[in-house]
C-alpha positions in Angstrom: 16.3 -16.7 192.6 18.5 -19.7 192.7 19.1 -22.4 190.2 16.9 -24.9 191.9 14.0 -22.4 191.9 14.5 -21.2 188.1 13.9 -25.0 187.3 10.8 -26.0 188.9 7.3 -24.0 188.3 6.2 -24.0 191.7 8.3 -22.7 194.7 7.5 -24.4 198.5 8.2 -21.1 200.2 5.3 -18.9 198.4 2.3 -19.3 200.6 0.1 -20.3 198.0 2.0 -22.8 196.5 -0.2 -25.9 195.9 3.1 -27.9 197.2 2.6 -26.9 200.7 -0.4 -29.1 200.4 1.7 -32.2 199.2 4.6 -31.5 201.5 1.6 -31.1 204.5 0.5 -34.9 203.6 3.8 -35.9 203.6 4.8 -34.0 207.0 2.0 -36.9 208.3 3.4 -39.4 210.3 0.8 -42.0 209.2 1.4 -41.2 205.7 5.3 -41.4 206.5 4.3 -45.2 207.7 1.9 -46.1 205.4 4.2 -45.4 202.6 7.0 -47.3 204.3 5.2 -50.2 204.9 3.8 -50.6 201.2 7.4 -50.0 200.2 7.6 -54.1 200.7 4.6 -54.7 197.6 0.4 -54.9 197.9 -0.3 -55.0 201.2 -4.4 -55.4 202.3 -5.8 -52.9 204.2 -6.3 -54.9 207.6 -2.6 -56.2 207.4 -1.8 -52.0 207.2 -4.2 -51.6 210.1 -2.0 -54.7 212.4 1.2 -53.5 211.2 0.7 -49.9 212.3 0.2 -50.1 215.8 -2.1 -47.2 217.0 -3.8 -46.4 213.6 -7.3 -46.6 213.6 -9.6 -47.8 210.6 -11.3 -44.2 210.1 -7.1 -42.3 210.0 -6.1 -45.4 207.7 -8.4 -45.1 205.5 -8.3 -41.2 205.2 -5.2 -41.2 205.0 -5.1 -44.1 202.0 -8.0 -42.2 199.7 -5.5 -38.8 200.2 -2.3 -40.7 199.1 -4.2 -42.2 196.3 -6.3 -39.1 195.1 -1.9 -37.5 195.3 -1.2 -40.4 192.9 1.2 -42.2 195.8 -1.0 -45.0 196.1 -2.9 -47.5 194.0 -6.1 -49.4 195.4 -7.0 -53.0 193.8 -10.2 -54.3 194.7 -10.5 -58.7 194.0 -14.2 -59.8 193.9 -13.7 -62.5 196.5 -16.2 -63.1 199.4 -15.7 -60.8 201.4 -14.0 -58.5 199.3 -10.0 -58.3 199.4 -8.6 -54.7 199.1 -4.7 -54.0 198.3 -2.7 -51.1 198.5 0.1 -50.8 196.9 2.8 -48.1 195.7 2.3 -46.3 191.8 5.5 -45.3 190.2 5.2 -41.7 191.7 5.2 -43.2 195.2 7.9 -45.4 194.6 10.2 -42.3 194.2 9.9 -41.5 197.7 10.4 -45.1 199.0 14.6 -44.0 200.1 13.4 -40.4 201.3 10.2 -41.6 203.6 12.1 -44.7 205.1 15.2 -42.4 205.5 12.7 -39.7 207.9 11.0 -43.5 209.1 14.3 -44.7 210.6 16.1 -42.0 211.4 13.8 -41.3 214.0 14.6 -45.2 215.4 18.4 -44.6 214.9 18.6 -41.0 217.0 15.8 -41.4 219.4 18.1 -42.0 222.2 19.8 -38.5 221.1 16.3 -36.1 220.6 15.3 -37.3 224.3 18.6 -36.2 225.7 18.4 -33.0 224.2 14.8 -32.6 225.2 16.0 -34.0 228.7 18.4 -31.1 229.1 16.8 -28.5 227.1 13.7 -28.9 229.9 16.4 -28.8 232.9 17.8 -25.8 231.4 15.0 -23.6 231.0 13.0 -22.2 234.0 9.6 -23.8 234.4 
């Protein structure tokens, strides 16, 4: 058992560890963007929905009530006509601002690099 192991009580390579669950929400792309784009402050739920081209309203807001129920997100509700909704980062969620926009834009920064290898990985192998 290593150090890192002896110091936590759960352990992400046992099977039934409940952190495969948190590290399977995570692993989400949407979540990866939603949590990105909050990373700026309280952002209202349609303004999530423009920003995030492709998402629709039923993945947004599934994805929002499973980041909140994890404790990532927090949900304000104003009583304005119609109703304004916010969603904005906890504490807990603002720990993984530097690790989700790292995975965010890393994938910007070495795009150009993962289609070149998939470019000549597929002319490489037969068909």
């Amino acid at each position: 058992m290593t150090m890192a192991m002896m110091q936590h009580a759960y352990d992400v390579y046992e099977n039934r560890c409940p952190t495969r669950l948190v590290l399977d929400r995570l692993a989400d792309k949407w979540a990866v963007l939603i949590l990105d784009r909050l990373d700026e402050g309280p952002v209202r739920f349609n303004h999530i929905r423009r920003d995030i081209k492709g998402i629709s309203q039923k993945v947004l807001s599934q994805t929002l009530k499973k980041l909140e129920r994890d404790g990532l997100v927090s949900r304000a509700v104003f009583a304005t006509v119609p109703v304004t909704v916010e969603y904005a980062l906890t504490p807990l969620g603002r720990t993984l601002t530097e690790t989700v926009s790292a995975l965010a834009h890393w994938a910007e920064r070495n795009m150009d690099a993962v289609l070149a290898a998939q470019r000549a990985y597929d002319e490489a192998s037969p068909a």
